[in-house]
C-alpha positions as CSV (number, residue, x, y, z in Angstrom):
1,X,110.3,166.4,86.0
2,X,111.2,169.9,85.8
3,X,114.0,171.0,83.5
4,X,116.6,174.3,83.6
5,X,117.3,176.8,81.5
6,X,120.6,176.2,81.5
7,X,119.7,172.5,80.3
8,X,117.4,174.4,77.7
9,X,120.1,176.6,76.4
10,X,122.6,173.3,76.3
11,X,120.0,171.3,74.3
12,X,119.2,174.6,71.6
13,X,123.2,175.0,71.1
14,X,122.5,172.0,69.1
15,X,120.4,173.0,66.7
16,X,121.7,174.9,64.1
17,X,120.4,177.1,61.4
18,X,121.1,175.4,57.9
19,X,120.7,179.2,56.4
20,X,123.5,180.7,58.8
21,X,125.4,177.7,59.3
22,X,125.2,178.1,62.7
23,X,123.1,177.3,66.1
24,X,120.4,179.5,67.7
25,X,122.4,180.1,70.7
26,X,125.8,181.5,68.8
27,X,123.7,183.1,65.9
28,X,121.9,185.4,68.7
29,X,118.2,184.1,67.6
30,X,117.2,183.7,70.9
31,X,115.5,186.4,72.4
32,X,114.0,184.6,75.8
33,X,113.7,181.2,77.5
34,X,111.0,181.1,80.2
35,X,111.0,177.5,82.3
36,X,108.1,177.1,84.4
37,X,108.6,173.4,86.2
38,X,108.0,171.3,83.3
39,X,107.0,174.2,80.7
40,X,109.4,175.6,78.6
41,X,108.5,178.7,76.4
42,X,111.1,179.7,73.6
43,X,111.0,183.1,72.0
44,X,113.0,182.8,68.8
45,X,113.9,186.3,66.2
46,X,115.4,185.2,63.0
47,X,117.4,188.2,61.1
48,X,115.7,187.2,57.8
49,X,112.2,186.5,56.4
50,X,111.2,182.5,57.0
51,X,107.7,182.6,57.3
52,X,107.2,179.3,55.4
53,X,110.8,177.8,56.9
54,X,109.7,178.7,61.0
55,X,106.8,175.2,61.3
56,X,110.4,173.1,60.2
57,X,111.8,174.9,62.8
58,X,109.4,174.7,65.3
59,X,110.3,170.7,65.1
60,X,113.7,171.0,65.1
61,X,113.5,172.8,68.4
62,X,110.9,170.7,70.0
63,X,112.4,167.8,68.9
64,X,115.5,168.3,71.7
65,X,113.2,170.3,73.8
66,X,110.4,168.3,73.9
67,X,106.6,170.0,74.1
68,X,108.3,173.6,74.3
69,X,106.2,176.6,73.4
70,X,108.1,177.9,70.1
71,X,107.0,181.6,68.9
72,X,109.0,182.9,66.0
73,X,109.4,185.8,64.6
74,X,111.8,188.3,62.0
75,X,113.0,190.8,62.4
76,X,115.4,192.7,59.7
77,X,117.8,195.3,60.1
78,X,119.6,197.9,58.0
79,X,122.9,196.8,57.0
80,X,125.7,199.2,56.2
81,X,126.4,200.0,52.7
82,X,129.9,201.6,51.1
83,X,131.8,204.1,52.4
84,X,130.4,207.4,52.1
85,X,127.3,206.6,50.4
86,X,124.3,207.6,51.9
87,X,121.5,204.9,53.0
88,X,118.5,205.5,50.7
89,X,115.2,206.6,52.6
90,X,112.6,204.1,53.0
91,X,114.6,201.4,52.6
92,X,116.6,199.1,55.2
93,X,118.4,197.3,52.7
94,X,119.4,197.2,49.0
95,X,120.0,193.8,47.1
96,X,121.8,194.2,43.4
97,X,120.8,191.2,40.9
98,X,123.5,190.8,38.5
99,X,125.1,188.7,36.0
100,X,127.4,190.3,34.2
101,X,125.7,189.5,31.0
102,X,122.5,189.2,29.0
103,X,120.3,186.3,28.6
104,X,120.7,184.3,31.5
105,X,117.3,184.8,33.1
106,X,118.2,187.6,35.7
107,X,115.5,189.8,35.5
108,X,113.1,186.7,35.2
109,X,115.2,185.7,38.3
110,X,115.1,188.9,40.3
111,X,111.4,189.3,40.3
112,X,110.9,185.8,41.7
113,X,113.7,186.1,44.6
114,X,111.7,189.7,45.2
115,X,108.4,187.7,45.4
116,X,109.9,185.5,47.5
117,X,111.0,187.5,49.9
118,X,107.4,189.0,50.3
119,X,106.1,185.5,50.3
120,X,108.2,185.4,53.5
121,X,107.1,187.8,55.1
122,X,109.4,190.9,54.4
123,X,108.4,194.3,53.0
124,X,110.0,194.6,49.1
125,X,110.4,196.6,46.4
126,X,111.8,196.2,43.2
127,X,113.8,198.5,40.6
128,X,114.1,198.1,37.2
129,X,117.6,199.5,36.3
130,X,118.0,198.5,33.1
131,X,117.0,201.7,31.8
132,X,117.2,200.2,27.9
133,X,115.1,196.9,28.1
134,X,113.1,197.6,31.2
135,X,111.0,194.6,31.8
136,X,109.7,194.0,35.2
137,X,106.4,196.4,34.1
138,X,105.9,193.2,31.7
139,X,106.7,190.4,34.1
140,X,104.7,192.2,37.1
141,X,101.7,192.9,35.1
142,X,101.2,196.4,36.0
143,X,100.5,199.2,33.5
144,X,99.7,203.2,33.7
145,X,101.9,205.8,34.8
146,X,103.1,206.6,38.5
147,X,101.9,209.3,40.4
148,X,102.8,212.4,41.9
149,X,101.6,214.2,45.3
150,X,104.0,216.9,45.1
151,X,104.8,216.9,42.1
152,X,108.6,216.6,42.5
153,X,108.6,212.4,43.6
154,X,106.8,209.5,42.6
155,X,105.2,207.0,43.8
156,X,106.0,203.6,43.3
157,X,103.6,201.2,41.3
158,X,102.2,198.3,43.0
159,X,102.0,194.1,42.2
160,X,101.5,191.3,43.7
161,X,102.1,193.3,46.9
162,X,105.8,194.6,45.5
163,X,106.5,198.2,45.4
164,X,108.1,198.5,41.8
165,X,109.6,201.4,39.8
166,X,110.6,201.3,36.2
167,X,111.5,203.8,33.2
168,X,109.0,201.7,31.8
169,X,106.2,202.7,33.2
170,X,107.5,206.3,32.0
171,X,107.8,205.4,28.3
172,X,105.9,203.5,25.5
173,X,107.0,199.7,25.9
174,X,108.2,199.8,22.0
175,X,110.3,203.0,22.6
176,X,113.9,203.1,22.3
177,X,115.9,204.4,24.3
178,X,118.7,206.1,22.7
179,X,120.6,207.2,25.4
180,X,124.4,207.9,26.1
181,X,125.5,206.6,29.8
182,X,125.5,209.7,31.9
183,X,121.9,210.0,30.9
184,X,121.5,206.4,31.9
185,X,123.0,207.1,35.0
186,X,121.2,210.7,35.7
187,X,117.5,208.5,34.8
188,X,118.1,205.7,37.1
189,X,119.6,208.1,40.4
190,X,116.1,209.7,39.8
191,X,114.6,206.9,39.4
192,X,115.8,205.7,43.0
193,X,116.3,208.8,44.9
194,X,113.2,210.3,43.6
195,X,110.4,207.7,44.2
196,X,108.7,207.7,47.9
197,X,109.9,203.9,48.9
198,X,107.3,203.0,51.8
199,X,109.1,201.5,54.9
200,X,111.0,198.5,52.8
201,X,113.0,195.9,54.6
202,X,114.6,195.4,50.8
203,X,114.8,197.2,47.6
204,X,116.3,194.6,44.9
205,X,118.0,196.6,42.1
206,X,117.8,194.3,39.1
207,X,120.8,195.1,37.3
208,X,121.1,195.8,33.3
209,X,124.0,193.7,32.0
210,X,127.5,194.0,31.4
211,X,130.2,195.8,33.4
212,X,131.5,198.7,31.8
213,X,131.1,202.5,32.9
214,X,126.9,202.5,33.6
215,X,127.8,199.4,36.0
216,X,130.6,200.7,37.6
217,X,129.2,204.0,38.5
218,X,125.5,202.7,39.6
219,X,127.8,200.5,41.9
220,X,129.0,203.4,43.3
221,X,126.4,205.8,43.6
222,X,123.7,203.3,45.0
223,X,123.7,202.3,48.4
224,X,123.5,198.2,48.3
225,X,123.8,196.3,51.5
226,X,124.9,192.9,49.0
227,X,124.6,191.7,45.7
228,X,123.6,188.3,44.2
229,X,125.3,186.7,41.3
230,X,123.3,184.6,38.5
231,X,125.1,182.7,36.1
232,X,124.4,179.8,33.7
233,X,126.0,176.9,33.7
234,X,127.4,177.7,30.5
235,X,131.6,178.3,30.2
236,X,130.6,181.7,28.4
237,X,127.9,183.0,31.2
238,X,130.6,181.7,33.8
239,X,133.3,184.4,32.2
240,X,130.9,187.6,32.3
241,X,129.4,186.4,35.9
242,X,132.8,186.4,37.5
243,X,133.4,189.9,35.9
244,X,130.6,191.1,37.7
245,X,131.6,189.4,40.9
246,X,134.9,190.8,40.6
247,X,133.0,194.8,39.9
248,X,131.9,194.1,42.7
249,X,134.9,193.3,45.2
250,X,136.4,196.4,43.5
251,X,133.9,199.1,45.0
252,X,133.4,197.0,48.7
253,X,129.6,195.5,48.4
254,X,129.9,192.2,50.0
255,X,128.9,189.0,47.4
256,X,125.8,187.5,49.2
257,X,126.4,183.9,46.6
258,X,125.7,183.1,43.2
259,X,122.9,181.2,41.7
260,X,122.6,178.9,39.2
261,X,120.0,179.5,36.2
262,X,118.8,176.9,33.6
263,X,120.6,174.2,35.6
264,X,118.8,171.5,33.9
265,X,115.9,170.6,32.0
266,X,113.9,168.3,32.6
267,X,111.2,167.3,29.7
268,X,107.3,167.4,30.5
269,X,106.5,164.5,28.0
270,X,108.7,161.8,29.3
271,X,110.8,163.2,32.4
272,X,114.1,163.0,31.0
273,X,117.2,165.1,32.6
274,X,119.0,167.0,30.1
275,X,121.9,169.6,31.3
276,X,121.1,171.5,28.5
277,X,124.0,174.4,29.1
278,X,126.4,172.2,31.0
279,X,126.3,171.2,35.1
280,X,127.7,172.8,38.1
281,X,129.0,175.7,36.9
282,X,127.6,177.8,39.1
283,X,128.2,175.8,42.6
284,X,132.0,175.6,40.5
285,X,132.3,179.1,40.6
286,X,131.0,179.5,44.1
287,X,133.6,177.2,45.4
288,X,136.1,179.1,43.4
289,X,135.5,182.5,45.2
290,X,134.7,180.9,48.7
291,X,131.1,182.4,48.3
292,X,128.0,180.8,49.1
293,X,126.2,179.0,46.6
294,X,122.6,179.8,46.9
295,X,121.0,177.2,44.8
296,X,119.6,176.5,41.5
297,X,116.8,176.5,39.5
298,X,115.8,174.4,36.6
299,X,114.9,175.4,32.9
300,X,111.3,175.2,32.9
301,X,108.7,176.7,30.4
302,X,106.0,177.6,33.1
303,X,108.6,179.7,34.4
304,X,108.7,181.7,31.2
305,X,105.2,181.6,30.6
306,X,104.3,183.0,34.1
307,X,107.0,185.8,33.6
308,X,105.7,186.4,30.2
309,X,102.0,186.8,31.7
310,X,102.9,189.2,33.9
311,X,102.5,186.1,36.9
312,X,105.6,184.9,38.0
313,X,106.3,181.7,39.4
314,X,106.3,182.4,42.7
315,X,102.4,184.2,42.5
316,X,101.6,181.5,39.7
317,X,102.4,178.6,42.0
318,X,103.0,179.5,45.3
319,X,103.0,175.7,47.1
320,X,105.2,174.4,43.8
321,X,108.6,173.2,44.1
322,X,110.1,176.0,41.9
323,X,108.7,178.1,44.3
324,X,110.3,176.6,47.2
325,X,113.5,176.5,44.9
326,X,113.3,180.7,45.1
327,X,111.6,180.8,48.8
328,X,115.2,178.9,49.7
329,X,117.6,181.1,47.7
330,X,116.0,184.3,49.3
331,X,116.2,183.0,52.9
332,X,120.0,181.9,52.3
333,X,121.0,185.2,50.8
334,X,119.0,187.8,53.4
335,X,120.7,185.3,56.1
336,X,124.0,186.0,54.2
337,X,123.3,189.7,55.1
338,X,121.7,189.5,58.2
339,X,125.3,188.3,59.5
340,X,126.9,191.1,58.5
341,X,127.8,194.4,60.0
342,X,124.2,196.1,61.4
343,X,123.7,200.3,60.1
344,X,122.9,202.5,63.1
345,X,123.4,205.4,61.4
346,X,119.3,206.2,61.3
347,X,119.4,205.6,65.8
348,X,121.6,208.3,66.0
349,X,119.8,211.7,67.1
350,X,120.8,215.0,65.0
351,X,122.7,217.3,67.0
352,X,121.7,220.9,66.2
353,X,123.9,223.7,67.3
354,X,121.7,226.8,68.2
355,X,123.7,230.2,69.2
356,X,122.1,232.3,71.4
């Protein structure tokens, strides 16, 4: 019995994205239906990387559209970034990582959700901006010094298939820096306007902590598409992260959600539970700012030893449920984005006025 495409389309406005919230026909995901009699061929573009997410939904849809030909694939856009900042070159999109304050796992954080992203299938880079305890050099495993082909930019250092830069790879790991915050500021502009990003769907900007002036300005000057909140679930973390969730309502970049670090611990001798910091703060504070809660991740010591090593979880395990943990967060925060307002601004042709 042969079936419509109007019967196809019917059956598909059921199924609905649990990243976006909603279904493939009023998301726009569906880029072609072909009926043919009894075969039924469904080309499907997601706006965010899912390479590990599209066999799920490849039985969601063929479970209302029974035997259909499912092909998926992603495809990610630039989204527009504040007023009057310029887009940065060789990137589609910038991600900031923030918390607000220190010790609550955000760089450890950031380098998995970049990892994760790659995992999926998206083209990333990562920046160290916290130019006085730089540590993604240490958590990717990558030493030496940049390079140079013109002597003017650099080129970004490579691991685990991330494009990184970091004023630690500049400086000896036990230096100091002893700098006042317009030097701070002037070190991490060059830092991202002067290295030669390659063709990245997203840059992820892990923040240093706090919000005073170095904040506040690299929120201004750098062109970020959204930012991600990481909190505790600590009453102390939860004061600092809503500082930096307010910083950023202040200069316009859109909250993407929060996540939720050290949510619990769970012991690896006799599998007891323990919210160590407290429990839901994070999801609490979510709710609180009608933002989406991302998810959260457990404290766990592999975690810190792969980070440590210089092989973070999601390289260190890539099948393991932490993993998946990170692989889910990243997916629900580039769909996040990929709903929001698309940048044309590199379609448009230059005009050039030429007087004869």
């Amino acid at each position: 019995m042969s079936i419509t495409r109007e019967t196809v389309e019917e059956k598909l406005g059921g199924v609905i994205d649990p990243h976006t919230g909603k279904s493939l026909m009023k998301g726009k995901s569906i880029k072609d239906i072909r009926v043919d009699g009894d075969k039924v061929s469904i080309d499907i573009v997601l706006g965010y990387p899912a390479k590990s997410w599209t066999p799920e939904l490849t039985k969601m849809i063929q479970s209302v559209v029974e035997n259909a030909d499912v092909s998926v694939a992603c495809n990610t856009a630039s989204h527009e970034v504040q007023e009057g900042i310029k887009p940065l070159a060789g990137v589609k999109n910038v991600i900031a990582i923030a918390s607000g304050k220190g010790g609550v796992g955000k760089s450890t954080l950031s380098v998995n959700f970049a990892l994760a992203l790659a995992a999926e299938g998206a083209r990333v880079g990562i920046l160290d901006a916290d130019i006085y305890g730089p540590s993604q050099p240490r958590m990717l495993g990558i030493t030496g010094r940049p390079k140079s082909k013109d002597g003017k930019t650099l080129e970004p250092m490579t691991g685990h298939q991330l494009e990184a830069m970091s004023i630690g790879f500049l400086i000896d790991e036990e230096s100091p820096m002893i700098w006042r915050g317009p030097m701070v500021t002037q070190a991490l502009e060059q830092l991202l306007n002067d290295t030669q990003w390659n063709d990245l769907d997203y840059l992820v900007v892990d923040m240093p902590p706090g919000t005073g002036d170095i904040q506040l300005t690299l929120a201004q000057k750098v062109p970020v598409s959204g930012a991600v909140i990481v909190t505790t679930p600590q009453d102390i973390a939860l004061l600092d992260a809503r500082k930096a969730y307010k910083m950023f309502e202040k200069v316009d970049i859109p909250i993407l959600g929060v996540v939720e670090n050290m949510s619990t611990h769970i012991c690896s001798s006799c599998g007891h539970e323990e919210h160590i910091f407290g429990a839901g703060g994070g999801r609490g504070m979510a709710e609180q700012y009608d933002s989406e809660f991302l998810g959260d991740i457990p404290l766990d010591r592999s975690i810190r030893e792969g980070a440590d090593g210089g092989c973070p979880t999601v390289v260190a395990d890539p099948n393991g449920v932490i993993t998946e943990k990170y692989k889910a967060i990243a997916r629900q925060a580039t769909a996040k984005l990929a709903m929001r307002k698309k940048d044309f601004s590199s379609k448009f042709p230059n005009i050039v006025i030429q007087q004869n």
